[in-house]
N, C-alpha and C positions, 0 to 999 in steps of 0.2 A: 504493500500500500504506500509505495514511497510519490506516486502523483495526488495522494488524498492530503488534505489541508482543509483544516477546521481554524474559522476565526469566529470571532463573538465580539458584539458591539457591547455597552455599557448596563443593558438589561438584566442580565442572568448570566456573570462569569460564572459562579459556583456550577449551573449546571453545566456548561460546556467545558470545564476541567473535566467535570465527574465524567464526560459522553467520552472527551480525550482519554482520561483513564480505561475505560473499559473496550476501546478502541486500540490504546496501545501506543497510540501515538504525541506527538508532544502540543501543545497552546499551539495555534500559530501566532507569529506576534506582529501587531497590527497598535497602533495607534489610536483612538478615537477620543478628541478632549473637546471642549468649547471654547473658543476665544473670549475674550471679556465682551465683546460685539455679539454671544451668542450664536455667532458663525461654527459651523459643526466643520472639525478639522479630521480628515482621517488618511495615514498612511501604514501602507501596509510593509512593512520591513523583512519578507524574506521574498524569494524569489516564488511565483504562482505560474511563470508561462507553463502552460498546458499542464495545467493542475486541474483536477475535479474540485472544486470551494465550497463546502459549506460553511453559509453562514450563520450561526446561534445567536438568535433576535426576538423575543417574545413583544410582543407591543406592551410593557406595563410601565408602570408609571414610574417617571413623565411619558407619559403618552405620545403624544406628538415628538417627540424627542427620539423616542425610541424608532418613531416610523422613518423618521428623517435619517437616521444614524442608517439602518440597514440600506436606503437609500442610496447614499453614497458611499456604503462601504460597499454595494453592488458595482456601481460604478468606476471604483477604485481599480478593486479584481478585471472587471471588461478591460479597463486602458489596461491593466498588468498584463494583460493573454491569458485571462484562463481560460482551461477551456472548458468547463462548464459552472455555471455558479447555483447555486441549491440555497433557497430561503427557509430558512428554518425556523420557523413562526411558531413555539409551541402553546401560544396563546395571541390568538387573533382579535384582535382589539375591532371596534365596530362594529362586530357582528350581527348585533339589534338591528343596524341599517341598513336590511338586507331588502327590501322593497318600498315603494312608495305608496304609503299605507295613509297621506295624508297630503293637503292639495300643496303644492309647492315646497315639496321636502326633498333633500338629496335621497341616493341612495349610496351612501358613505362605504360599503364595503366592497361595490363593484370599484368605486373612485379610486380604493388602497390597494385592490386587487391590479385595477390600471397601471398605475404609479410604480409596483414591483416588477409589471411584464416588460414596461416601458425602457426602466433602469437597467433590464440587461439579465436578470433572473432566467434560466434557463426551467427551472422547476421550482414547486413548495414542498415543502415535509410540514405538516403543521401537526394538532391536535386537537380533537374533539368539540369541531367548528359551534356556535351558536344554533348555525343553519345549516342545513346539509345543502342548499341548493350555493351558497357561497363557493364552493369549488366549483361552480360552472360562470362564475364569475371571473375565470383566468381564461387566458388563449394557451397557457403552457400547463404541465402537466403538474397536476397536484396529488400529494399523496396525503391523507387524513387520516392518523394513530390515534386509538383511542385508551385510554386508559382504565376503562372499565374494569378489565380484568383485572390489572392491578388492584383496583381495590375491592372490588369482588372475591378475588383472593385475600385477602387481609380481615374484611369481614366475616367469611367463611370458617377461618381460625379462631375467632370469638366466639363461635359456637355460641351466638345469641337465641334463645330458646323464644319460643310461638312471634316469631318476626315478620314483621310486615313492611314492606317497601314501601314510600310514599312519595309518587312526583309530584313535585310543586306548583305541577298545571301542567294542561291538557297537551301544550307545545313538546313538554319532555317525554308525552306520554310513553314514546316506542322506545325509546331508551330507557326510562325504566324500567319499561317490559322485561326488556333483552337483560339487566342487572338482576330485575326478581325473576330471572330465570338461573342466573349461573348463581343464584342465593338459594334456589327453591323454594320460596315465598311468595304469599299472595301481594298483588299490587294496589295500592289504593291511588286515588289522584285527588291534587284540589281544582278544585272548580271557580277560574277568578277571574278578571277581568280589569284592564287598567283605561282607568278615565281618565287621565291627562299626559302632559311629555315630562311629566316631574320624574315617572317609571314608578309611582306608588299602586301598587296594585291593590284591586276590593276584592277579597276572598265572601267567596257566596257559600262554600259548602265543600265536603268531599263525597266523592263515589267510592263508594268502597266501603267498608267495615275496619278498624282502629279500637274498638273497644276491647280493653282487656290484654293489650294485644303492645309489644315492645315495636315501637317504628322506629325506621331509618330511613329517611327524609333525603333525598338524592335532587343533585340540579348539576347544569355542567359548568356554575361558576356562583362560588357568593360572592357581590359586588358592595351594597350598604347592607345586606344579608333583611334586607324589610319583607322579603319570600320566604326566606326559612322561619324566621318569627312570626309571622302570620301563620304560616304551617304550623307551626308550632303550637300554638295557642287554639288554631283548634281541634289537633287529634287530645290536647289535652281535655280542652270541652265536650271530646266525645268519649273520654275516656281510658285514654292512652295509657302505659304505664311508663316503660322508662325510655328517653330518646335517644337518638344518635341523629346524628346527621354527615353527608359526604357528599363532597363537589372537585371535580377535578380542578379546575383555577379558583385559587383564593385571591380576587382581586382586593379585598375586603379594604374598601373605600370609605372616606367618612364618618358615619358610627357604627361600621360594622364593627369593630374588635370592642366597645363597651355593649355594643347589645348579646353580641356572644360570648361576653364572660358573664353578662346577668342573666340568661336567659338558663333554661335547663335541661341543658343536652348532659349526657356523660360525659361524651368524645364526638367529635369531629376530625373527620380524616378528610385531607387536601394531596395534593402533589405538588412537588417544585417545578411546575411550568412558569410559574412565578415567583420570586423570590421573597421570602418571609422575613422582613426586617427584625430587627430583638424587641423593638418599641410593641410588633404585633405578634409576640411568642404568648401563648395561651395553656396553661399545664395538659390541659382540656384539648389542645388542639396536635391531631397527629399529621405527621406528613411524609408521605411517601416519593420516592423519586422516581421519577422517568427514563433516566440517564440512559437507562441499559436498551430501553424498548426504541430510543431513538438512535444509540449506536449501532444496534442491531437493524433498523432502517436504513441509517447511512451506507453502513458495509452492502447490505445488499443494493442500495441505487448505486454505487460505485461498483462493485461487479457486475450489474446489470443483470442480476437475479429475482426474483418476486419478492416484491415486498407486502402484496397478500397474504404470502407465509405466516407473518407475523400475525395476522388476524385469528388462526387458530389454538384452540385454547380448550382442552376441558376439563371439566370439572374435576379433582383430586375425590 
């Protein structure tokens, strides 16, 4: 693998050590600072002509920052000669803005999805998109990792007794499914609906049965976590006994880290698609890594073997 070269912008060093690590190979090392002007400076310091480049770029905060960084670290690579470059988005920011649901509104993930084919990106590797239809929002090939398993495996080890899956509405519904499937657990859903662009949602109700009954409360991202609390509050109203909850990106924005230390879950479990600063370390809050299931992706796009493979999974 001496033409494979892994760089990472300012997002998420940690996980792209961790992905080098289990790869074998070393950082590449690459520059990216800001000027005092804000101006985003990036040089790539070892040689890439005709190198295959992945780049490790999650969209988290600073957001826009982040998106601009891979931007021109795409860039960078293209004047260098590589010869292929690979966006490694393992958390895709805008995904909400996936159609025009309202009279004069972008649709902001076809725009970033533009702006990566534009800059020179030959492919994505992302993870467990918002929306499934956003990978048809590229003209280059996307590959979408999901982390399900990962924590389908981790919960299955707690050997949680009479459990119940709970998606957080009707949009997450089939993925829930497919998680209370590799749990063997019944599924319940809420039923909500959001009246304004604040993103506060009015929970109406759940489908499904919760009483008596241990939940674990599943979404593909806590952002102000105002979904998992409202979930919250009413399998407790209907009965619930003791909670859990898991999301593969913990954006957790805002007031999410005081609403999930008063709120009363046992554990919540995350993955490092995003990085968990110390200000937001919760005793309460677990976190699983990605590293291996994306290294494992990279190696096979780089020998140009199936990276379907990696979809298969079963139950222990």
């Amino acid at each position: 693998m001496d033409k494979l070269t892994l760089l990472s912008g300012n997002a998420n060093r940690p996980l792209a050590s961790a992905i080098c690590r289990h790869l074998g190979i070393h950082d590449g090392e690459a520059e990216v600072f800001q000027f005092s002007n804000e101006n985003i400076f990036v040089k790539i310091n070892e040689n890439i002509r005709g190198h295959d480049v992945f780049i490790i770029q999650p969209f988290s905060t600073p957001v826009n920052t982040s998106i601009v960084e891979l931007l021109i670290m795409i860039d960078a690579c293209k004047r260098a000669s590589a010869r292929r470059i690979t966006a490694v988005i393992p958390y895709y920011a805008y995904g909400r803005s996936d159609k025009k649901d309202q009279p004069r509104v972008p649709i902001t993930a076809r725009l970033i999805a533009d702006c990566i084919s534009v800059a020179g990106a030959s492919r994505v590797l992302t993870m467990d998109l918002h929306a499934g239809q956003i990978q048809g929002f590229f003209n280059i090939p996307v590959d979408e990792l999901s982390a399900l398993h990962i924590l389908a495996r981790y919960w299955l080890e707690k050997r949680i007794p009479n459990l119940t899956v709970l998606a957080t509405d009707t949009g997450y519904a089939k993925k829930g499914r497919n998680f209370a499937e590799l749990l063997d657990a019944p599924l319940a859903i809420v039923e909500k609906r959001r009246r304004s662009n604040d993103g506060r949602p009015e929970a109406l109700g759940i489908i499904g049965s919760v009483q008596g009954r241990n939940v674990l409360i599943v979404d593909d991202e806590i952002d102000t976590a105002s979904s998992i609390i409202r979930a919250m509050q009413l399998v407790k109203k209907e009965g619930a006994r003791d909670l859990y909850a898991s999301a593969v990106h913990g954006v957790l924005s805002g007031p999410a880290i005081q609403r999930l230390q008063e709120a009363e879950f046992k554990e919540i479990v995350l993955t490092d698609t995003i990085p968990l600063p110390p200000e937001k370390h919760l005793s309460k809050i677990t976190v699983l890594s990605v590293a291996k299931l994306f290294a494992d992706a990279i190696e096979h796009i780089y020998r140009g073997t199936s990276v379907s493979e990696l979809f298969r999974w079963e139950r222990e």
